[in-house]
Structure formats: C-alpha cells, structure tokens
C-alpha positions in Angstrom: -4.2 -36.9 -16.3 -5.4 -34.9 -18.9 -9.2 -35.6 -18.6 -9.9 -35.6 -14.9 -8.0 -31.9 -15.1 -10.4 -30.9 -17.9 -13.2 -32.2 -16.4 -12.5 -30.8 -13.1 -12.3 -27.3 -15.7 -15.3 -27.9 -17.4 -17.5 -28.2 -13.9 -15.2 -24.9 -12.1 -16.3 -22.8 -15.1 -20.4 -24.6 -15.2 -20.6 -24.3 -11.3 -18.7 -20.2 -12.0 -21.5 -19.2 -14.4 -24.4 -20.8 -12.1 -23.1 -19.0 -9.0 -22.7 -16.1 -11.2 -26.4 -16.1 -11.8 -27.5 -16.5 -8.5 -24.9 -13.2 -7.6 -27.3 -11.2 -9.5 -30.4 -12.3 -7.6 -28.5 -11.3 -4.3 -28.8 -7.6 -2.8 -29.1 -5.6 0.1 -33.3 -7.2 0.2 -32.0 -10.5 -0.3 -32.7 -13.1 -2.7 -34.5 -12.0 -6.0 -34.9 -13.4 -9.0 -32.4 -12.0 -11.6 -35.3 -12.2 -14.3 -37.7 -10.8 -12.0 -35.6 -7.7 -11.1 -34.8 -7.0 -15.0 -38.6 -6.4 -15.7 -38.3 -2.9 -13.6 -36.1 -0.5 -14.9 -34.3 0.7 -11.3 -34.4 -2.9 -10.4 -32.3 -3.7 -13.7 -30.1 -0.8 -13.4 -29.3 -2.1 -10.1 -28.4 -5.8 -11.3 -26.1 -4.3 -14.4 -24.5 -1.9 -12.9 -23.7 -3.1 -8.7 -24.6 -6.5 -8.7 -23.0 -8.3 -11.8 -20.2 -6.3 -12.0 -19.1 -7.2 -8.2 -20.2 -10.6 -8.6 -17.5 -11.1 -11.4 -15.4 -8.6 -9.6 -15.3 -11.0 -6.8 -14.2 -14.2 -9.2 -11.6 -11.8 -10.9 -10.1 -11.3 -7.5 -10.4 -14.7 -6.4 -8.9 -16.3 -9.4 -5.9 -13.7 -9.5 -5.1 -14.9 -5.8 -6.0 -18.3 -6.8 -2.9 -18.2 -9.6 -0.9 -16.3 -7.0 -1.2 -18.9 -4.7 -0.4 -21.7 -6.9 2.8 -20.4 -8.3 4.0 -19.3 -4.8 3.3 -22.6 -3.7 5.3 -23.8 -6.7 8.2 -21.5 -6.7 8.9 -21.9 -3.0 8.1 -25.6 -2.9 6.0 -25.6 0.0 2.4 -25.5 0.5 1.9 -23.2 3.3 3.1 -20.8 0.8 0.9 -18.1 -0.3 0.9 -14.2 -1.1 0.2 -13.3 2.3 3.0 -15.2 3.9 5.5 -13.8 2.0 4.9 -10.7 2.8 3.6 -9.2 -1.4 0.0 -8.1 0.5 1.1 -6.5 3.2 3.5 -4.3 0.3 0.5 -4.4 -1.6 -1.8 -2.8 0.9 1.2 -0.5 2.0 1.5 0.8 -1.7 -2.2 1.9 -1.8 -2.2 3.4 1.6 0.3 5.4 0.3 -1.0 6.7 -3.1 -4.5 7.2 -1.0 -2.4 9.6 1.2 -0.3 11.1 -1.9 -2.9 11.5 -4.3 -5.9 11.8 -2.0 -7.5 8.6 -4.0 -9.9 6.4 -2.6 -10.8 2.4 -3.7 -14.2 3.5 -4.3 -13.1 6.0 -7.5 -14.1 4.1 -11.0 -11.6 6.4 -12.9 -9.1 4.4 -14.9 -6.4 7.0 -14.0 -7.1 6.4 -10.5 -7.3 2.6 -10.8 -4.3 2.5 -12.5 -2.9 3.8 -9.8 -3.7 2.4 -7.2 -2.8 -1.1 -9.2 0.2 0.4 -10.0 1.2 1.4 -6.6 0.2 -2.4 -5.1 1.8 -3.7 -7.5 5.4 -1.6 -6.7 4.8 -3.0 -2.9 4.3 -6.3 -3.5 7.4 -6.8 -5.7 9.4 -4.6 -3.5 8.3 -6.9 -0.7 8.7 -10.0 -2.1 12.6 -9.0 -3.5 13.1 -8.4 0.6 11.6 -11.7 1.5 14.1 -13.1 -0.8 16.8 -10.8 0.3 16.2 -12.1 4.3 16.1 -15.2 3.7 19.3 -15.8 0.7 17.3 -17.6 -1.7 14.6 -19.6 -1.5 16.6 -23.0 -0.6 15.4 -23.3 2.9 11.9 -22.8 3.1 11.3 -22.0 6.8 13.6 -19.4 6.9 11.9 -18.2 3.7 8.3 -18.0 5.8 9.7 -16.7 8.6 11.5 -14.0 6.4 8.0 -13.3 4.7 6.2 -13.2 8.3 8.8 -10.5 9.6 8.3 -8.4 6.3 4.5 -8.7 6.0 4.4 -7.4 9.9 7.1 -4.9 9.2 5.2 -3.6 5.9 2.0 -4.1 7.7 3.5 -1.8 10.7 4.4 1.0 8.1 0.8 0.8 6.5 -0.5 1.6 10.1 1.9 4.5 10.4 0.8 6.1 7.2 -3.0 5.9 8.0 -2.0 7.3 11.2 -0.2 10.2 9.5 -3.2 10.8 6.8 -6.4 10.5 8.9 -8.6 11.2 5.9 -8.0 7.7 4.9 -8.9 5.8 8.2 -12.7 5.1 6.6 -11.3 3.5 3.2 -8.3 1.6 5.0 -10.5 0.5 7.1 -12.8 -1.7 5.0 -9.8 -2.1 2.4 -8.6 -4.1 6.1 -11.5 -5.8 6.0 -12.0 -7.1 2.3 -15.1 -6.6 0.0 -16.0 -6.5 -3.7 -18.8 -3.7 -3.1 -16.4 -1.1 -4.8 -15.5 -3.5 -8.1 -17.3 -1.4 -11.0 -16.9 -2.5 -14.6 -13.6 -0.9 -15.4 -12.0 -3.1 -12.3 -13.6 -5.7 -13.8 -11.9 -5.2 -17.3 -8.7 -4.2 -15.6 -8.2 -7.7 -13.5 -9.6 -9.3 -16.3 -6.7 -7.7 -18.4 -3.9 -8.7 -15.5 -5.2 -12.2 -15.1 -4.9 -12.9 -18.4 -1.7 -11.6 -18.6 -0.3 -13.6 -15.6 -2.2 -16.6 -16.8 -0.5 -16.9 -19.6 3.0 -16.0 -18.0 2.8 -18.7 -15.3 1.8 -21.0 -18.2 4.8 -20.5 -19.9 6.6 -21.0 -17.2 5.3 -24.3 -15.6 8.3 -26.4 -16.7 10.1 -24.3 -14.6 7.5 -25.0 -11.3 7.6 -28.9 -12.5 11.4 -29.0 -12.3 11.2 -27.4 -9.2 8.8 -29.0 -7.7 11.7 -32.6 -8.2 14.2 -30.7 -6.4 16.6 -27.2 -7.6 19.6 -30.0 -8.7 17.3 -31.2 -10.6 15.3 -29.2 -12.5 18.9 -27.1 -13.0 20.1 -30.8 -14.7 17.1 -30.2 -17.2 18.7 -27.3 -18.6 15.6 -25.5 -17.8 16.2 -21.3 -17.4 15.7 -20.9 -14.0 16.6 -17.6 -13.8 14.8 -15.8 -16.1 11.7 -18.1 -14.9 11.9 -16.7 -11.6 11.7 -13.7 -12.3 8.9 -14.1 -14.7 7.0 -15.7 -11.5 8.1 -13.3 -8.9 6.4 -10.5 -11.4 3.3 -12.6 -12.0 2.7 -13.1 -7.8 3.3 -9.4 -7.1 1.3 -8.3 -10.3 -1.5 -10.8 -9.5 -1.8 -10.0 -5.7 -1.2 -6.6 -6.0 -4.1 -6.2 -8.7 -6.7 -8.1 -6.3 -5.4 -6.1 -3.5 -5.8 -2.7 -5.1 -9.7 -3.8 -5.9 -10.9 -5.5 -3.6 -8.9 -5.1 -0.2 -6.5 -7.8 1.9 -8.8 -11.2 1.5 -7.2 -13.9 3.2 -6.4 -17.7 2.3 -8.2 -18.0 -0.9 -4.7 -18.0 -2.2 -3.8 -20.9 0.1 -6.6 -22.7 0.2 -7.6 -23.1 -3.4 -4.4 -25.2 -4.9 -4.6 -27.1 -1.9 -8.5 -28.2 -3.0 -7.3 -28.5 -6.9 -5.0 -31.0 -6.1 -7.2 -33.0 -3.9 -9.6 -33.3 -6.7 -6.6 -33.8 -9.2 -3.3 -34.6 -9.9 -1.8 -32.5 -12.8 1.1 -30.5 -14.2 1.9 -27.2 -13.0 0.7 -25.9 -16.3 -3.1 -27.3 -15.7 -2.7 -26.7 -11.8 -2.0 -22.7 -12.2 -5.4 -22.3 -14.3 -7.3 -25.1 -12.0 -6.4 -23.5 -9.1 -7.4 -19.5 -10.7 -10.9 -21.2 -11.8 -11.2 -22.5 -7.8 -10.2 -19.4 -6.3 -12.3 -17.1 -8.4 -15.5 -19.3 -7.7 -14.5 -19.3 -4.1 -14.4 -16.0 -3.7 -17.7 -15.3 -5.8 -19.3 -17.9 -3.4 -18.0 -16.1 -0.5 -19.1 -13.0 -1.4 -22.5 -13.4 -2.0 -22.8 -15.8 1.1 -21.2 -12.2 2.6 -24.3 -10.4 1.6 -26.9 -12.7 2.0 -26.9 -13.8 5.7 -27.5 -10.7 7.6 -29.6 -8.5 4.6 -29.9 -6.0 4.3 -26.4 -5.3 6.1 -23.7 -7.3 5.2 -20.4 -8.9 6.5 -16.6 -7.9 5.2 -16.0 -10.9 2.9 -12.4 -10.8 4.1 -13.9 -11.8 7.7 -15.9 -14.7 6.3 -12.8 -16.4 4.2 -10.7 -16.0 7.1 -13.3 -17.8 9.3 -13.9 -20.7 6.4 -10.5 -20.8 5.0 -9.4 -21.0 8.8 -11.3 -23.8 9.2 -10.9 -25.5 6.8 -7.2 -25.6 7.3 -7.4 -26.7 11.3 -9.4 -29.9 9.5 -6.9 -30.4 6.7 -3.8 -30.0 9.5 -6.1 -32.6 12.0 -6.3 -34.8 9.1 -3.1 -35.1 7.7 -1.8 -35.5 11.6 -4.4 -38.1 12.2 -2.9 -40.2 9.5 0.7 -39.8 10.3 1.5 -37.8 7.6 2.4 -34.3 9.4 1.1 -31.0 8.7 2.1 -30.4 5.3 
C-alpha cells in the first residue's frame, strides 16, 4: 500500500513541476519558450512576476481544495461530499463580498493587510457555514439530510452574497470574476500565504487521519477504538473552512476540483486516510494548474474564467464516472 501511494506521489509532484514549466511559457501571445522569454528583460519580468507566480498560485489553490475535498469526503463518509456542497464556499464567497463592501478591498490588492483579510473574512464564512450545515442537519449521521442541509445553506449564503453586491455596486466588476474563478490576481504574497495555510492544514488533517479511517468503518466503530472524535472534528471542520476559505479568498469560487480529485486518487490507489489527504492535495493542485493554463491558452490572447472550464471538465467527468458505476450495477456512489 505503501509504494503504489508513493509512487503515485513521486509522478503528481514530477508531472507538478513539468506543468509548472510549461505555465511559464504560457501568456496572453500564447506558447513561448520559458528560456526564450528570460533572454529579454520585459519578457523576464513578465514570467517572474505574472506568469510563475499564478501558475503556482493556481496549484496552491487546487491542492487546498484538493485536501478540503478529501477530508469532507472523509468526515461525512460520503463521496459526493465536497466544500461546495456543504455550503463553506458559498460562506466563503459571502465573507469576502462583505469585507469588499466594508473595507472597500478588492482581490486584485497584493497587500498583506488586505489579503489577510480577505482570508480572514472567507475563512469566518465558511466555518460559520459549515457549523449551520451541521446544525440543519443534527450531526452528520444521515448523510442525505446532511447534503441537502449544505444545498439549502450554500443557496441561502449564496442569496445573501447577491444581496450585498446588490447593496455595494462598486464591487459588481470584482464579484463578478471572483463568480467566475481565475488565478490572474495570485501575486507572490498569495502564493506564500496559501502556501503557509496548506501546510498548516496538511499537517492537521494528517494528524487526524485515524480519526477519518475510523470513520470511514462506521461512528460505533471508530468510537469502540477509543479514538477522540470530538476534538478530531473539530480539528477537521477548521481545516475544510480554513482550506476552502483561503482558495476562495485568492482565487474565486472554482468548482469540483475538490470533488473530483479524491475521487481520481483513489482510482489510482488504495491508501489510508493519512496518504489519501496529501494524494488527493498533490492531484488537485496539478489539476487546477493544468486547468488554468489550458484557461489561457485556447482562445489567446483573451482567455476563459478557469472556474467555467473545471465546471465543464469536472462536470463531465462526473456524468462518465455516474454512467459507469450505473452500467456496472454498482449505483451512483
């Protein structure tokens, strides 16, 4: 179990750095060399300071939602689970429509004061959201009312993010491709901030993989294991709200990359929540990467919202994996 996971590691992080190379050969002209463009010095100031820092931007984000996705799928044992569906990125995007019309802040500001903020004020939505998700639906025993309680909130919250852009007009531009998803606004400092955060949760979720293993067996039984369960939820409650709400506050609502990337880890592999969690960050942040340049490549020099093209390959992908699964008799999920 342990090699295939590590192997499966080894070739995320290879295939991460390649497609990071190829980012920086990507602009607004198309394809160019990386090595080329460095021998000009506007061309090179161009690759250090937009290109590379929203290439990696884009696998930050991808591998918070990636973790996200993984321990909400955990937690809630069901693998329709993600951040979306319960309802922590519509909180998330509420929270930083709200400091926008507050503070007057926009996602394009490299400030760490502002960026703080903002992360700050996604992060304060998605956990509120999440604790009402919880709160609707008494626990998180029965699973369908726990999606449809996450549904209801994420339209709710979603409702409320409408009403504020409504009542601050100024920020109808920014909410607008915040809506739509995109990496163009990831400087450096985002990049060392969700670096930061991912760590962080990285190592939180980590610790508390037992917990998603027991879980995972059933709640009598991982509660017969003596395992804290408590405590560990809360510890993983924090770590999906703090994850999603980071990759919200930097790079806009981006959908099913936090679905969609456990769901390919553990077709390649079967592993330990402890492995899966890191697997499935690696996977969503070279998803994301992949997306994003594949964004700005195929209409240059304009470019689509990346949020638009994971919805329409994530979508896809998820129509085959559901015709699949019923084509074999084994249901949906």
């Amino acid at each position: 179990m342990k090699r295939p996971a590590s192997a499966l590691g080894f070739g995320l992080l290879l295939l991460s750095a390649l497609v990071l190379a190829l980012g920086a050969s990507v602009g607004s002209t198309g394809f160019e060399s990386v090595l080329r463009a460095t021998q000009d010095p506007v061309s090179a100031q161009i690759v250090w300071e937009i290109r590379l820092p929203r290439t990696l931007g884009a696998w930050l984000a991808g591998a918070l939602l990636g973790l996200a996705g993984a321990v909400a799928q955990g937690l809630f044992r069901n693998p329709l689970a993600d951040p979306f569906l319960l309802g922590s990125a519509s909180g998330a995007s509420l929270g930083v429509a709200s400091a926008m019309a507050l503070l007057g802040v926009s996602p394009s500001a490299v400030a760490w004061v502002t960026r703080l903020g903002l992360t700050g004020a996604a992060f304060l939505g998605a956990v509120l959201a999440v604790l009402l998700t919880l709160q609707l639906a008494r626990g998180v025993q029965h699973t369908l009312r726990l999606l449809l309680a996450g549904v209801i909130v994420g339209v709710v919250l979603g409702a409320a993010k409408d009403l504020v852009t409504l009542a601050a007009p100024d920020i109808v531009p920014a909410m607008l491709g915040f809506n739509l998803g995109s990496a163009s606004f990831v400087g450096w400092s985002a990049c060392a901030l969700m670096a930061g955060v991912g760590a962080l949760c990285a190592l939180a979720a980590w610790a508390c993989a037992r917990a998603l293993d027991g879980l995972s067996l059933g709640e009598a039984t991982a509660a017969s294991l003596g395992l804290p369960l408590g405590p560990m939820r809360v510890v993983l409650v924090a770590v999906l709200a703090l994850a999603t709400g980071t990759a919200v506050a930097q790079t806009g609502l981006i959908a099913f990359v936090g679905l969609a990337a456990p769901h390919l880890v553990r077709s390649m592999v079967k592993t330990t929540h402890g492995r899966l969690v890191l697997l499935a960050a690696l996977m969503g942040g070279l998803l994301l990467m992949a997306a994003d340049i594949l964004a700005r490549w195929l209409i240059a020099p304009q470019e689509l919202p990346v949020g638009v093209l994971t919805a329409v390959l994530g979508g896809s992908y998820l129509l085959w994996l559901m015709h699949r699964r019923t084509s074999a008799g084994g249901g949906v999920v």
